[in-house]
N, C-alpha and C positions, 0 to 999 in steps of 0.2 A: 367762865361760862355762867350767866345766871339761868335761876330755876325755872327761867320760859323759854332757856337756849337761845336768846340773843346778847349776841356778841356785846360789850357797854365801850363806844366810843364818845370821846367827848363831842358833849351838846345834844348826848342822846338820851334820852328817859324813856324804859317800858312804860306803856301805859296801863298795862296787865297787872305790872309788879305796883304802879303808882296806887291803883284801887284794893290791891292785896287780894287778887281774883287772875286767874290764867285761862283760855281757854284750852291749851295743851296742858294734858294731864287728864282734862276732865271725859266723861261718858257723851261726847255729842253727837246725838244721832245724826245717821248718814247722810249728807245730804240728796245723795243718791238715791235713797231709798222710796222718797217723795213719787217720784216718775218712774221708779219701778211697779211700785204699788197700783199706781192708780192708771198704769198700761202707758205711761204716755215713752217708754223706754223703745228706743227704735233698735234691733237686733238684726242681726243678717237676714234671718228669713223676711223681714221686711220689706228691704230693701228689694225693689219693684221697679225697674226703669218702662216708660212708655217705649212694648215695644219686646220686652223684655223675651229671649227664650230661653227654652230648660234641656239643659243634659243630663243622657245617663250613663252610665256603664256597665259593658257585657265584662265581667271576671270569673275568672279562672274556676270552674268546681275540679281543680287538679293539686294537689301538693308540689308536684313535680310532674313534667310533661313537655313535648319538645310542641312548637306550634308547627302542624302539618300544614293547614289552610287555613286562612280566615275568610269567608266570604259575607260580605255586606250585602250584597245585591238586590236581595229578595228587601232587605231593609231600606237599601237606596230608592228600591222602585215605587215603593209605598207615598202617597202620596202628602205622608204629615214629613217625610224625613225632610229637613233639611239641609245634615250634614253628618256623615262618618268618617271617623279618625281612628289610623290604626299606624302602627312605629312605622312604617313604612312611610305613612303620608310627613312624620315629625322631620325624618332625618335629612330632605333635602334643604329645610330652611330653619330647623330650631338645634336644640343643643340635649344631653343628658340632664339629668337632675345631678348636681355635686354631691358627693359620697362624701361615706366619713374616712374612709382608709385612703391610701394611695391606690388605683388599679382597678376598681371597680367601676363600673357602670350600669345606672338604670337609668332608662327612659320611663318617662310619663306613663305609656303602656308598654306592657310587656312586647319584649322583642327577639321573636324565635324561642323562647322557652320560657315556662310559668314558674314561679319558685315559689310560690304560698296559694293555700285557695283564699279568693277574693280578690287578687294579682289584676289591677283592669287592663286587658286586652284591646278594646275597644269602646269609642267615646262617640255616642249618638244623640244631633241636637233634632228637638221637634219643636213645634209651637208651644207646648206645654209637657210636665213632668208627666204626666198616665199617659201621654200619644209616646215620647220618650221612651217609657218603660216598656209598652207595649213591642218598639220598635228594637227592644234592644233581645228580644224573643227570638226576630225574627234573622238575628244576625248566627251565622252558623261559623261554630270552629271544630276544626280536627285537631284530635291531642295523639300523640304517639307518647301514654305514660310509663315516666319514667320511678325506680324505685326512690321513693322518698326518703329521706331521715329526718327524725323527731328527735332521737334522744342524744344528749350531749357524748357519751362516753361513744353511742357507735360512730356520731359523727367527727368524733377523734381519731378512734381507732379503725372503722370502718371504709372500704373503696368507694361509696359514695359519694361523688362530690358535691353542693351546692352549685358551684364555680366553679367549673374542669378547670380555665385558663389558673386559677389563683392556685392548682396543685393540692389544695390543703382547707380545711374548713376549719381552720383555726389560725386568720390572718395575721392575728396578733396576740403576744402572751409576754411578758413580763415578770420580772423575780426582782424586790428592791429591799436591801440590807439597811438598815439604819441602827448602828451600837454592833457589841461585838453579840451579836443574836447564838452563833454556835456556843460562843462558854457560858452563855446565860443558859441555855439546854443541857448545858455538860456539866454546869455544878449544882442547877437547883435541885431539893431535894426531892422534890416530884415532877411526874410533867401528864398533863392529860393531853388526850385527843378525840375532839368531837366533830361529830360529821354533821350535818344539818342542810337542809332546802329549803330554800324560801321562792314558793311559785309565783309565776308570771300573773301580773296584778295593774290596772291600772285606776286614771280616775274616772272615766263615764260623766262624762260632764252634760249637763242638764241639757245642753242646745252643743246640736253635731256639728261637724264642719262646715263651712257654708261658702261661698264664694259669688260674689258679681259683675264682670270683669267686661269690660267695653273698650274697645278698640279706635282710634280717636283716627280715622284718616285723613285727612288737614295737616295734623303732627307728626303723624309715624309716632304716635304714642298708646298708652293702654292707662287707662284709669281700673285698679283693682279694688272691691270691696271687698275684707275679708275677715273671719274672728280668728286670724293667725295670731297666735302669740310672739310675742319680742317681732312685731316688724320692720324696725326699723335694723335690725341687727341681722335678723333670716332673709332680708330682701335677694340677699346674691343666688338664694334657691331658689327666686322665681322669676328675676330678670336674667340669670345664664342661664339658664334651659330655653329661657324666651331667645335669647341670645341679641339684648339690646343692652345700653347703656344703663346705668341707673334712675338715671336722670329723666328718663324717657319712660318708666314704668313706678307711677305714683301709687301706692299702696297703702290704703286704708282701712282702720277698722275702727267699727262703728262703738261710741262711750260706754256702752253695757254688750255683755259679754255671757252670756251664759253658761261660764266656769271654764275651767284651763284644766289650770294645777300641772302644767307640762304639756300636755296631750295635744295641743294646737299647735306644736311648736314645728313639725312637720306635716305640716297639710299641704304645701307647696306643689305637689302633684295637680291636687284641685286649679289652685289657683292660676297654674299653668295651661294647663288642658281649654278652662275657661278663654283663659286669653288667646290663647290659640283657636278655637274656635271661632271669635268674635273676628281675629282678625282673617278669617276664611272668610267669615260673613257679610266682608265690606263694615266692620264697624256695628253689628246686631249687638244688642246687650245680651250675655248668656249667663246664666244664673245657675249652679250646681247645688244641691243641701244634701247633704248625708242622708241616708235614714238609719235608721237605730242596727239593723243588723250589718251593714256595711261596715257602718261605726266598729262593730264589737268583733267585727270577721278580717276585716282588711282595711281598718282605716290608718294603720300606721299608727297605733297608738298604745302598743302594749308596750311592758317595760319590765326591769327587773326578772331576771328566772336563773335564777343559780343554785351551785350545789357547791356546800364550803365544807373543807376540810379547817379547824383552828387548831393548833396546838399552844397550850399555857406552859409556862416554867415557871413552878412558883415554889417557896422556900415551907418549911411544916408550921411555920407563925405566919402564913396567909400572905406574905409580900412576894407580890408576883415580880418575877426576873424577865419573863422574856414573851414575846408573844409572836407566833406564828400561821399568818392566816393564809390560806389559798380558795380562791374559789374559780368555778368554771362559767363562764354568764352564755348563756344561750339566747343569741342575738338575734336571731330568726335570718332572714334572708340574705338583708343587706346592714353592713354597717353604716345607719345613721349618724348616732352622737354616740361613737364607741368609745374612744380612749379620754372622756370626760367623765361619762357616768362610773367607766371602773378605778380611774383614779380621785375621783372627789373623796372616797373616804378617808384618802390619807388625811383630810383635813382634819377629821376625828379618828383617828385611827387606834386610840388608846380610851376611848370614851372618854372617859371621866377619870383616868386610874393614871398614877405616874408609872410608867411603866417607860425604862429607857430601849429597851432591844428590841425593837422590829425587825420581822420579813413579813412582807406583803407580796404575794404572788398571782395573777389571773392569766386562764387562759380566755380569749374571747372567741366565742365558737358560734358556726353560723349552719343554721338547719332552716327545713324547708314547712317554717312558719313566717306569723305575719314581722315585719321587723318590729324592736323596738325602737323607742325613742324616749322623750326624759317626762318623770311622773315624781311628785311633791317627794323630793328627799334626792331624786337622782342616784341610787345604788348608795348611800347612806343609810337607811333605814335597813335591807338587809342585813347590811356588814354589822352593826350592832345588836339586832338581835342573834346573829353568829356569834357576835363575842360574848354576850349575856349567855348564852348555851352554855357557852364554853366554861363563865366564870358559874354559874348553877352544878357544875358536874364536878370545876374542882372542890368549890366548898363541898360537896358531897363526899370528895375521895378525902377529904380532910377531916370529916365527920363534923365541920362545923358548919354555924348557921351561918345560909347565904351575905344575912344582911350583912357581921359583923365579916366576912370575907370581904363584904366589899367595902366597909367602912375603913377597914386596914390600908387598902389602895386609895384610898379618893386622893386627886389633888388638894392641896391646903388652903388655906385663902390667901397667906405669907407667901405662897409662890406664884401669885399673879403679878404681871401676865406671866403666863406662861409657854414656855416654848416645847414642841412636841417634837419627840426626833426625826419626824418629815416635816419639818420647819414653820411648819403654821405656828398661831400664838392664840392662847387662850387671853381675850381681855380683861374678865373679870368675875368674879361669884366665889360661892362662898357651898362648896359640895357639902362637905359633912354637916355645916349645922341644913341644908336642906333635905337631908337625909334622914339626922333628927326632927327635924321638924315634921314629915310626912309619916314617920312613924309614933309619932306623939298623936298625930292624930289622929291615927285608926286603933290608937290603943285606946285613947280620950272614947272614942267614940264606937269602937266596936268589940274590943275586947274587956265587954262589959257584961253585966247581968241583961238577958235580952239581945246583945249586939250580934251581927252578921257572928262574928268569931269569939261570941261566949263559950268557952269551953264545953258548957253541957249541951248547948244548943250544934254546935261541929260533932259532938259525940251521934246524938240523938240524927242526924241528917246523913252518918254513917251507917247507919243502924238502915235505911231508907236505902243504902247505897249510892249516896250521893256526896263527896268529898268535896270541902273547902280548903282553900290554899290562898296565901297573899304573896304579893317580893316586892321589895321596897328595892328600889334602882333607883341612880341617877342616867342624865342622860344630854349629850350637848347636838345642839343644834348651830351647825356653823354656816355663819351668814356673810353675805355680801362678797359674792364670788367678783371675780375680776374679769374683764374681758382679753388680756393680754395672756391670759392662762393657756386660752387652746391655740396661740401660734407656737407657743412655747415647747407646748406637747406633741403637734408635727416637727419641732425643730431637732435636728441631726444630734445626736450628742456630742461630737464635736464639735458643734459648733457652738451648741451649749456652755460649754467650757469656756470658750473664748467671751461669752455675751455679759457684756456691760448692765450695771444700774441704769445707766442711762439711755441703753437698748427701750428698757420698760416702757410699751405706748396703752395705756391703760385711757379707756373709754371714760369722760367726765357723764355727769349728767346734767344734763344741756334744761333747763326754765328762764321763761319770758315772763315780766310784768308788765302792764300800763296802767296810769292812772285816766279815769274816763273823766268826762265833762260835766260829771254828775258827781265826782268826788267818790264813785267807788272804784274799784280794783279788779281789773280784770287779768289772769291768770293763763296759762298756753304751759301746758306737758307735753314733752317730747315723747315719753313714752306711753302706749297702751295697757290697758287696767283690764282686769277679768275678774271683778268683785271685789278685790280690798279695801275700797276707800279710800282712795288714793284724792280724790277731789275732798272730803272731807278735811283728810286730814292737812292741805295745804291749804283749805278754809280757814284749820286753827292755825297753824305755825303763823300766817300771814294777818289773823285777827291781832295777835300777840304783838309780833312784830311790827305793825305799821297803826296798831292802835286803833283798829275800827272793828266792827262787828263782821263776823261770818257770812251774813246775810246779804254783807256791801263786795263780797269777792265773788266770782264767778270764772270757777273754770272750766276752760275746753282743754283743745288737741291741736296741736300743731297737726297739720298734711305729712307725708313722709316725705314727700319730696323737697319741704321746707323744714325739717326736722333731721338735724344732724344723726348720723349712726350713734346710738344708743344702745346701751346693754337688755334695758328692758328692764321689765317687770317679773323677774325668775330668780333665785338663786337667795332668798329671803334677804333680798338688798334691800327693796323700797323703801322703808320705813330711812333708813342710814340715809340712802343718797336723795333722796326727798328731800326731806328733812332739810338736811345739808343745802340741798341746792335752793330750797325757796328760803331760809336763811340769808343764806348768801345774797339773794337776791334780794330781799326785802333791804336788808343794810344796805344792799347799794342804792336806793331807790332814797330810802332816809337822807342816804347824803346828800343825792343829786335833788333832790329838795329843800336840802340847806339851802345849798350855792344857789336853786334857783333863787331861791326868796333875799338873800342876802345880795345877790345882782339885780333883780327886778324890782324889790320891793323896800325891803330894808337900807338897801346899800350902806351896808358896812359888812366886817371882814366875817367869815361863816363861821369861826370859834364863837363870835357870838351871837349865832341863832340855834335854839335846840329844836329838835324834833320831840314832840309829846301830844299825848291823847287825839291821836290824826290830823293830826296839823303842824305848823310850823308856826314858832314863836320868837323874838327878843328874848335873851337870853332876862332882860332886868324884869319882862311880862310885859310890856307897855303897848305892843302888839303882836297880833296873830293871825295866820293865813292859813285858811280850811285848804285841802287837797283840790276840792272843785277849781280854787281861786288857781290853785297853782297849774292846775293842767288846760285852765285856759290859756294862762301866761304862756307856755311851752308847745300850746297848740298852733300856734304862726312860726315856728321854729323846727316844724316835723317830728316834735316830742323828742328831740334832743336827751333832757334830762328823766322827765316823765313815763320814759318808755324803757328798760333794760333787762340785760338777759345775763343767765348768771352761769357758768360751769362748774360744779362741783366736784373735786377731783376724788377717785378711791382713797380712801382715809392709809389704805396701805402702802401708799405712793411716797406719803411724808415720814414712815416711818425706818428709821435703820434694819430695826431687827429683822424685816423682810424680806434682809436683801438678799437672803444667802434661798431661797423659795422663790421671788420673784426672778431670781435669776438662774432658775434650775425648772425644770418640768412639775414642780409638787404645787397640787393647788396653793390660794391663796384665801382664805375668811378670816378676815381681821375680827369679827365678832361671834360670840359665842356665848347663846341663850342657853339656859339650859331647863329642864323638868326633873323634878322626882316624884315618881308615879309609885304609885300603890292599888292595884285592881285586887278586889276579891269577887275571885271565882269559886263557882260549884259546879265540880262535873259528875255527870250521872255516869258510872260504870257501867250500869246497864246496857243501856240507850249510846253511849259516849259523845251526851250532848255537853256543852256547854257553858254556862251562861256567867255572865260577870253582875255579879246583884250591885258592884257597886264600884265605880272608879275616882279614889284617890289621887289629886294631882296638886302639887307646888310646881310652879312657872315662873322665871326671870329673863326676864326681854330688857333687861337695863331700865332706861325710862320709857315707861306707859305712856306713849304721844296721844293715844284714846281706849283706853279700857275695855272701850265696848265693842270696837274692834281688836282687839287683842284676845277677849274672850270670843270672840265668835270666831274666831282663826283659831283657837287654841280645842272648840268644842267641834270645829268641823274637821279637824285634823284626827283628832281624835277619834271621829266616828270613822275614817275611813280607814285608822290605825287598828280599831276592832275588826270592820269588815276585812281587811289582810290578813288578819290575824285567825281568821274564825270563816271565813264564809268565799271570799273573792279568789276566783282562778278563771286564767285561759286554760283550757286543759285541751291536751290532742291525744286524739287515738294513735295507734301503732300505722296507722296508712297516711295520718299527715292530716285529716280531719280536723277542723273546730267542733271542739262539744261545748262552744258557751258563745251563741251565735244570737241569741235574745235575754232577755232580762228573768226570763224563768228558768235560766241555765246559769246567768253567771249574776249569783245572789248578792244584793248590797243590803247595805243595815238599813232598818227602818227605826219608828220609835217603839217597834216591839219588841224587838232584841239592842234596844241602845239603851246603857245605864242609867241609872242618875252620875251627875259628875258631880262631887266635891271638890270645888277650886281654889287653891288660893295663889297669893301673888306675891313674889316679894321684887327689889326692885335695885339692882345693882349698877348704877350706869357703867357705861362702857366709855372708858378714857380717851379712844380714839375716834371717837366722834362727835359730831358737831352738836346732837341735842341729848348727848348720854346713850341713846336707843340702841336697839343692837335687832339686826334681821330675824322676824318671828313667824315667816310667811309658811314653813314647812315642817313647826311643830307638832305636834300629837300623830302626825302620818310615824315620823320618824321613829320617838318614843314608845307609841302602845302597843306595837305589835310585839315588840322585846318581853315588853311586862306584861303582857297577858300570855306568854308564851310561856315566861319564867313563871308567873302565878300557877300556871298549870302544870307546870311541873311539881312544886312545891304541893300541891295538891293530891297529886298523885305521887307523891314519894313514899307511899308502902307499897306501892306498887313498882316500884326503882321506874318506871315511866319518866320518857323526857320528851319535851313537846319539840321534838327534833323534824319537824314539816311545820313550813308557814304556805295554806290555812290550815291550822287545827280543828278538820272538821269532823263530825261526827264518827263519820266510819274510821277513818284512820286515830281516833281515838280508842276507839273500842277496839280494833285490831291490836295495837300496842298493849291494851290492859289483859286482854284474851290471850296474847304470847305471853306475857306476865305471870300472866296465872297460867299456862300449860309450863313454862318454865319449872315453876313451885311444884 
């Protein structure tokens, strides 16, 4: 593999490597950015068909409640309405929305009972969104409410059902051994157990759901506009509810995206409703957009809410024996994407530590909030700051310091790859010296005369009552999940048993090239972007690779209905199977340029024609043929040569040691970035605020495909790692309430409470892929809320304080230090 990730077949020359210049690797601003900046960026809300109407919805102000009546009437009669939808009007001609369990069913609007407030009930179209909302006043429902549950243990143990028919509010739970886990407890010398929550948190994406969905009567089809996430993959959530063909329901979303991070990935509701509408409407365009309290009440977008029990077995020289994690995850209503987000951590399930004896154990439990669905990390970023709890308390029962507790356990670099006892594989890095490294340089630079953590200056800030504290962690981010995973995870365990490597149907990712008539390159992505840079970066791989400049490529989007099912843009793949597929794609495009020019032009045999500096040439130099030349030649032939499309297969498809995860229910991330973070915090005891004066961070994504996008992933991840950490919650009262229904209720970071960051980079390529890279789309979410959890522990350790609730806010700070000290 050379250092600009193309492949060297004969008669090939980078013309990157020829000038001893790359445009991969290097800082190249977005091209994106260009038409964001200067508005020319067209977003959902945009989109405006001549013609166009607005819906809205009447939802549920009930937790639980049975539907006595719903009447429209007074709305019907009104003379902007013109059209209301309620489950009754869905079920003689559409379908449920797909669940994630077996046995559940939800319709688009609630049907005969409300299970979260925000629950929509009813869907009202007017000529515009305020006649709309007006009309949705006037639609009256009768509730017979019912006792709701909120909290996980009553809704375990408690007679309240969610789902009478399902008997149980805990559909599904799991217990999975890996090594002999019970002698690992029965002979270590010690064993802790720590309890810890981490609350219900998501990401709040700058621009809300949005849909525009038009009904095609000529076809029997539906043209959908939408900023859903992965749509070529989630399409089955909104063509079976529609209950038509695939084929028959083209779903689009528009090149910018006003942020994800997960949260788009169940909107489907919307996009249904809409199309249903339209096709009520004989074909009317109808248009739905979120607004901000919808969003934050019952958009289907929370995530993450558990409560973990770990237990450590570790020996009195700090070598931990066994580990034993359980948590309860509180799914809210319905399970969406249950048995992925609570088994993805196996993928990291030991962080960073060799550690051979796992149990992993979840119950998933369903109460009468909004459901979740999947947010940057996917139930990863909990589970490790559970397990950093856990490793903070045993150093503490051992009397030694955290760091070198954990430097005892790190993986080595002599044991990559590495295999984890839930069969993933770690591909490459190097823990301890990044561990050394991030503490070299808060000692370099802070535990100095003057520095945040000068000994006199920590002294003097006590005296104030205000404690400083740091923790040096490491921490992996596993990437480039597989699509073949969640049939695996519905699949019977016998039947498991029986299923072949060859069973394996793992999702490629699907890129188109052309060359134009002007000699540049035009470009077509299968799947949808929500900020990465996903066009940039196929700017560079394809500068590199075919020799021409950034500025000569230009990519769009395939249609979905021309665009094969694809995994999408989630699970920190992009960067791997990118990568890989316009790779791929560009070499075959090299070649099929040889052969052109060796049959058209040259005639002689294509060993000796080479491709170099965007053209094709005579291998002796005597002549040369610009790409322009060649996609005329290929233009009376339907671009035979000149036009090709490439499939990039999961990098863990080709490899052995997979097989035995590939062919069992345990995820699959062939790659594995990782950080070592260093936050220093000072919390006021007083007050029990706060704040991180400064966050320390080492980062390895293998190879840097753009820098500049790698840091602005790794700095936005990070902020929203502090906000979990410090500030963000759904919170519900005891009757089933949202208390974080606007943005003055559920707090995100700004740049008044965001650190300075100190970053650096180190750069480990990863062996099983195509350009070294390794998935880096869900760092700093995952990582900083661990370490700012552990810093404040470490902070407050005269206070035996453990930052055992994620967010660590204010009050529950000072609570803890206040039983502290009434303890004393």
């Amino acid at each position: 593999m050379s250092e600009a990730g193309v492949s060297k077949d004969v008669g090939v020359e980078d013309d990157a490597e020829s000038e001893g210049q790359s445009f991969v690797g290097s800082g190249l601003e977005r091209v994106e950015d260009h038409r964001i900046l200067t508005g020319e960026a067209e977003y959902i809300h945009d989109i405006a068909p001549e013609g166009a109407v607005h819906m809205a919805l009447a939802r549920s102000v009930h937790p639980h409640a049975e539907l006595v009546d719903v009447d429209t009437s007074a709305a019907e009669d009104h003379p902007d309405c013109l059209l209301t939808l309620t489950a009754d009007d869905l079920k003689d001609d559409y379908e449920p929305m797909p669940c994630g369990l077996e046995g559940f069913e939800e319709w688009s609007l609630a049907d005969d009972r409300v299970r979260f407030v925000g629950e929509p009930v009813v869907a009202v179209v007017a000529s515009d969104r305020y006649a709309a909302e007006d009309l949705v006043d006037l639609v009256e429902i009768e509730y017979e409410q019912l006792d709701p549950v909120t909290d996980v243990q009553e809704a375990t143990e408690g007679d309240t059902l969610v789902h009478e028919h399902a008997g149980t509010n805990v559909p599904d739970s799991e217990t999975l051994e890996f090594g002999a886990v019970d002698d690992a407890f029965e002979n270590a010398d010690n064993v802790v157990e720590t309890d810890c929550e981490w609350g219900r948190i998501s990401g709040v994406p700058l621009e809300t759901a949005g849909v525009v969905a038009q009904y095609d009567t000529d076809h029997d089809s539906f043209h959908i506009d939408s900023n859903i996430q992965l749509h070529t993959l989630v399409d089955d959530t909104v063509y079976e509810p529609l209950d038509y063909p695939p084929e028959k329901v083209n779903l689009e979303v528009p090149p910018d995206v006003g942020g994800s991070f997960g949260t788009k990935i169940a909107i489907h509701r919307y996009c249904t409703l809409s199309a249903i509408a339209s096709q009520q409407l004989d074909g009317t365009p109808v248009k739905f957009v979120e607004d901000r309290v919808e969003n934050l009440q019952g958009g289907d977008m929370h995530c993450s809410d558990r409560e973990y029990t770990v237990r450590l077995a570790f020996d009195d020289d700090g070598t931990i024996q066994g580990l034993d994690t359980y948590f309860a995850d509180d799914f809210g209503a319905f399970p969406h994407y249950p048995v992925n987000q609570v088994l993805k951590p196996l993928s990291a399930v030991t962080n960073a530590y060799d550690i051979d004896a796992v149990r992993y154990g979840y119950d998933l439990v369903l109460t009468n909030k909004t459901a979740q669905t999947a947010y940057r990390g996917f139930g990863v970023d909990p589970h490790l700051y559970a397990l950093e709890t856990a490793v903070d308390e045993a150093a503490r029962e051992l009397g030694i310091d955290p760091t070198d507790f954990r430097r005892v356990n790190l993986i080595q670099p002599d044991q990559m790859p590495y295999r984890l006892p839930t069969h993933n594989i770690y591909d490459s890095g190097d823990y301890p010296a990044a561990l050394d490294r991030i503490e070299e340089l808060v000692d370099e630079a802070e535990v100095c005369e003057g520095g945040l953590l000068d000994p006199d200056v920590v002294e003097a800030k006590r005296e104030e009552g205000k404690y400083r504290g740091v923790s040096y962690s490491v921490h992996i981010e596993p990437g480039v999940s597989g699509s073949d995973w969640t049939d695996r995870q519905r699949t019977e365990t016998d039947a498991l048993e029986e299923r072949e490597r060859e069973d394996v149907d793992e999702l490629p990712e699907h890129f188109r090239i052309q060359l134009e008539g002007d000699g540049t390159v035009r470009a077509f992505l299968a799947t949808d972007t929500s900020g990465q840079g996903h066009q940039t970066l196929v700017s560079q791989l394809l500068a590199d690779s075919l020799g021409v400049l950034p500025s000569d490529i230009e990519v769009d989007y395939l249609p979905s209905v021309e665009a094969p099912t694809e995994y999408g843009s989630a699970a920190s793949r992009m960067a791997v199977m990118l990568s890989g597929a316009t790779e791929g794609a560009a070499e075959k495009l090299r070649e099929n340029c040889r052969q052109l020019a060796a049959e058209e032009v040259f005639g002689c045999g294509v060993e000796d024609v080479a491709y170099r500096d965007g053209a094709v040439e005579r291998v002796d130099g005597s002549e040369r043929v610009p790409l322009a030349e060649l996609a005329d030649l290929d233009a009376g032939r339907n671009q035979r040569l000149t036009r090709v499309s490439y499939d990039y297969d999961h990098p863990a498809t080709k490899i052995d040691d997979f097989d035995e995860a590939l062919t069992s229910k345990y995820p699959v991330y062939p790659t594995a970035a990782f950080a070592a973070n260093a936050p220093i915090v000072e919390v006021d005891v007083t007050t029990g605020e706060v704040e991180i004066l400064k966050f320390y961070t080492l980062r390895d994504c293998g190879t840097m495909l753009n820098p500049t996008i790698v840091e602005g992933q790794a700095h936005g991840g990070i902020a929203q790692g502090v906000g979990a950490a410090l500030m963000e919650e759904f919170q519900y009262d005891g009757e089933g309430q949202p208390k974080a229904i606007t943005l003055f209720d559920y707090l995100l970071p700004s740049t008044k409470n965001m650190p300075d960051i100190e970053m650096e980079h180190t750069e480990t390529p990863s062996p099983f892929t195509e350009t070294g890279a390794k998935g880096t789309g869900e760092g700093g979410m995952l990582d900083a809320p661990a370490s700012v959890a552990s810093a404040i522990t470490a902070a407050l350790e005269d206070f035996d304080v453990v930052a055992d609730q994620i967010p660590m806010t204010p009050h529950r700070v000072r609570r803890r230090v206040r039983d502290a000290q009434a303890d004393d």
